[in-house]
N, C-alpha and C positions, 0 to 999 in steps of 0.2 A: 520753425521746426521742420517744414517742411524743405528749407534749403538745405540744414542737417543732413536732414535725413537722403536726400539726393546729395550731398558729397560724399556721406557713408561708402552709400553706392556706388558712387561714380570710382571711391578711390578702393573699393572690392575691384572692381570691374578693373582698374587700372595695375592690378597684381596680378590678377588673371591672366590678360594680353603680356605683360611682362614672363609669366610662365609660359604663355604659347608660344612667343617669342625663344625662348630659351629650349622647347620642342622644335622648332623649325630647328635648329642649330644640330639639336639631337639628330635627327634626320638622318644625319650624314655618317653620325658614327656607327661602329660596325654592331651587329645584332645581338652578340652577347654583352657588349657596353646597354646597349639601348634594354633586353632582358634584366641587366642586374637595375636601370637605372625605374624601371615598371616594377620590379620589385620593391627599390627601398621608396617608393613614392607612395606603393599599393600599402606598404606598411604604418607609412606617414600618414595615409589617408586614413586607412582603419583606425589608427590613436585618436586621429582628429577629430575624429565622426564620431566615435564613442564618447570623447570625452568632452573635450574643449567646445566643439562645434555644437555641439546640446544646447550646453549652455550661452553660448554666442547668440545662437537662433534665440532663446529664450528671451537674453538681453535687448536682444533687435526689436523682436513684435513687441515686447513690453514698453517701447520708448517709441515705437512708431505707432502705436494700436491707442496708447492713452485710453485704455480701459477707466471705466468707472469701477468704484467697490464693488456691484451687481454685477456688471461684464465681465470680472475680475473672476469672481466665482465662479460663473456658469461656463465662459470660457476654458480656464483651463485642464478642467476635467476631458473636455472635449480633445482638447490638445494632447493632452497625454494618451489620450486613445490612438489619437491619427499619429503620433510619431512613433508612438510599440507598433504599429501596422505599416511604418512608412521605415523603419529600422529593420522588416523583417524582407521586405523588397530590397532593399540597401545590401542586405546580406549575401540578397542572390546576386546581387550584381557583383560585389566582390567577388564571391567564387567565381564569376564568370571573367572578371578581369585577372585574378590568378589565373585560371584555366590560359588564360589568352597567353600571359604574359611566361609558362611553362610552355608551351606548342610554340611561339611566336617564332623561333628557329626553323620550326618543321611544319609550318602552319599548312595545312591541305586544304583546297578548296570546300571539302569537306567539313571541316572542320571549321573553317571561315564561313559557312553557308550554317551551318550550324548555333555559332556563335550570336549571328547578324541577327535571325529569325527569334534567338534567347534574348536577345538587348531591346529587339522592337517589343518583344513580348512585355518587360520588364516596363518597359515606357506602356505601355497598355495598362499594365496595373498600376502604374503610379498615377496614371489620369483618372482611371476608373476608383483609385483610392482619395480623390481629390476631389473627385464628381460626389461620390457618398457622403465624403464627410464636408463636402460646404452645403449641404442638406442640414448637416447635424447642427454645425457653428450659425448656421441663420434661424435654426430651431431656439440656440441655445443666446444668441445676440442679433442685432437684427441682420435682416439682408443687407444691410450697407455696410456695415462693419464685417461681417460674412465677407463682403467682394473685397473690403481692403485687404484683410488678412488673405486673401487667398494670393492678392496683389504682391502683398509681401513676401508669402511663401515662394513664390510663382521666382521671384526676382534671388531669392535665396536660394532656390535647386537650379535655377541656369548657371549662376555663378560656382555652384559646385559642378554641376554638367561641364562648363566651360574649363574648367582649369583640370576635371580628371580627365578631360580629352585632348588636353595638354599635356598632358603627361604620357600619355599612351602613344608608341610610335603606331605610325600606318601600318597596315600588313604589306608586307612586300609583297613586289611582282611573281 
């Protein structure tokens, strides 16, 4: 189970580098190719996230987690809390990757200083959303199932960190 579950990974991980890959390339083309390319990805990502990728996550901890019927219960109520609160950060960050990917043209240091201080912010509360609720999940199952699941999560949001910052060109000089 546990080799499974690390080739799962390994072959996320292995589509990611192939899309960063395919951003380095980006790089070079000109700003409004790189604009519309932030766009149809930023749209790709919203569908994804809404929809497909729920239930993806759902699939994942369920086949890595091997809940019992009583962990089964008490956990997922928990869960549905922390992703309505971890959906509602996901939010802001999209608006803030639109914002990026409308200015990226005319991007002002301003506006780049701006942006930077919004995205650290956002990484603040997603930690500080992750800190409360493995409080909750070790309430609700023990602490060691509490620290896999968070293992899990933890491996789930790099690999989407990883491939939306593949997708997003640099800010220019």
């Amino acid at each position: 189970m546990l080799r499974t579950n690390t080739l799962k990974i390994g072959a996320a991980l292995v589509v990611a580098l192939v899309a960063s890959a395919n951003s380095a390339r980006a790089q070079t083309a000109s700003a409004s190719e790189l604009a519309d390319r932030v766009d149809q990805n930023l749209r790709a990502y919203t569908d994804l996230l809404r929809s497909d990728l729920r239930a993806q996550k759902v699939a994942v901890i369920t086949e890595v987690m091997g809940f019992t019927d009583a962990e089964d219960k008490k956990f997922w109520p928990v869960y549905r809390e922390y992703e309505a609160e971890l959906a509602k950060i996901n939010d802001e960050r999209l608006t803030l990757i639109a914002d990026y990917s409308t200015k990226y043209d005319a991007l002002t240091d301003a506006d780049a200083d701006k942006m930077a201080v919004a995205a650290l912010g956002l990484e603040a509360k997603r930690h500080a959303l992750k800190v409360s609720y493995y409080d909750k999940f070790k309430a609700a199952v023990s602490p060691k199932t509490a620290a896999r699941f968070l293992q899990v999560e933890n491996q789930i949001l790099l690999i989407l960190d990883l491939q939306i910052a593949a997708s997003l060109p640099l800010a220019s000089r």
